[in-house]
C-alpha positions as CSV (number, residue, x, y, z in Angstrom):
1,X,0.0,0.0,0.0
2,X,2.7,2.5,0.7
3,X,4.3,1.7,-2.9
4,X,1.2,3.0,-4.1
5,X,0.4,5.9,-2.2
6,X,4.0,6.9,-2.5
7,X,3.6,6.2,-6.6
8,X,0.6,8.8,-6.8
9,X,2.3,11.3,-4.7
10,X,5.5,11.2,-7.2
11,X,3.4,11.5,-10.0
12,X,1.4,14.3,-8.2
13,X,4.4,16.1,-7.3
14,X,5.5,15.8,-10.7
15,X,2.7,17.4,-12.5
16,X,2.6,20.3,-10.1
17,X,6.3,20.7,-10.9
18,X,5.9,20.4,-14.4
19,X,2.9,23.3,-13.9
20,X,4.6,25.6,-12.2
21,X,7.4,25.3,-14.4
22,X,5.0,25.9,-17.5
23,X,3.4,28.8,-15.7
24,X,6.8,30.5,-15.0
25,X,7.5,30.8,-18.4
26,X,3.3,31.8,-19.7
27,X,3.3,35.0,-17.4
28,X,4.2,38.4,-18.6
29,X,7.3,37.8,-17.5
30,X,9.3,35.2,-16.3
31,X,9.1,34.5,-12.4
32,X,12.4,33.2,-10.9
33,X,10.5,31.8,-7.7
34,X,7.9,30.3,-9.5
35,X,10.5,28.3,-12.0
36,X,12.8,27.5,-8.8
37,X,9.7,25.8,-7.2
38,X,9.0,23.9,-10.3
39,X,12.2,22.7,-10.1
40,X,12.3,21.7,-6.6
41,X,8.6,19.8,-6.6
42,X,10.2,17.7,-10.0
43,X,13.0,17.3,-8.0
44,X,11.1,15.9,-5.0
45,X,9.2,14.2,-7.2
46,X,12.4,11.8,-8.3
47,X,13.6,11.9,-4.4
48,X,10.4,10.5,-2.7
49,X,10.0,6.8,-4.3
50,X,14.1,6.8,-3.9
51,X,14.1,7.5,-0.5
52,X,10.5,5.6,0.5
53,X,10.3,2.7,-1.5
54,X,14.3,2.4,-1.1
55,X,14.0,2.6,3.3
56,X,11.0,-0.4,2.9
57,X,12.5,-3.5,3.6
58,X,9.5,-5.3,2.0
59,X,10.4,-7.0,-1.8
60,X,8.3,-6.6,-4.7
C-alpha cells in the first residue's frame, strides 16, 4: 500500500512541478521563484520513491 500511495504522490508532485514550471514561463514575464519551485517539486518528485520505496525492507 505504501508503494502506491508513495507512486501517486511522485506522480502528483511531478505534475505540479511540471505546472509551475509551464506557468513560469506563460506569465508576462518570467518568475524566478515560480521556476525554482518547479524545479524543486520535480525534483522531490524523483527523491520521494528513492528515498520511501528504497528505506521499505518489504520486496516486490
Amino acid at each position: 500500500m505504501t508503494n502506491i500511495l508513495t507512486a501517486i504522490g511522485s506522480i502528483a508532485l511531478l505534475l505540479v512541478g511540471c505546472a509551475l514550471f509551464a506557468y513560469s514561463f506563460g506569465s508576462g514575464e518570467p518568475n524566478a521563484i515560480i521556476f525554482f519551485a518547479g524545479i524543486v517539486a520535480m525534483t522531490g518528485s524523483f527523491w520521494l520513491p528513492i528515498t520511501v520505496i528504497g528505506n521499505s525492507h518489504e520486496t516486490w
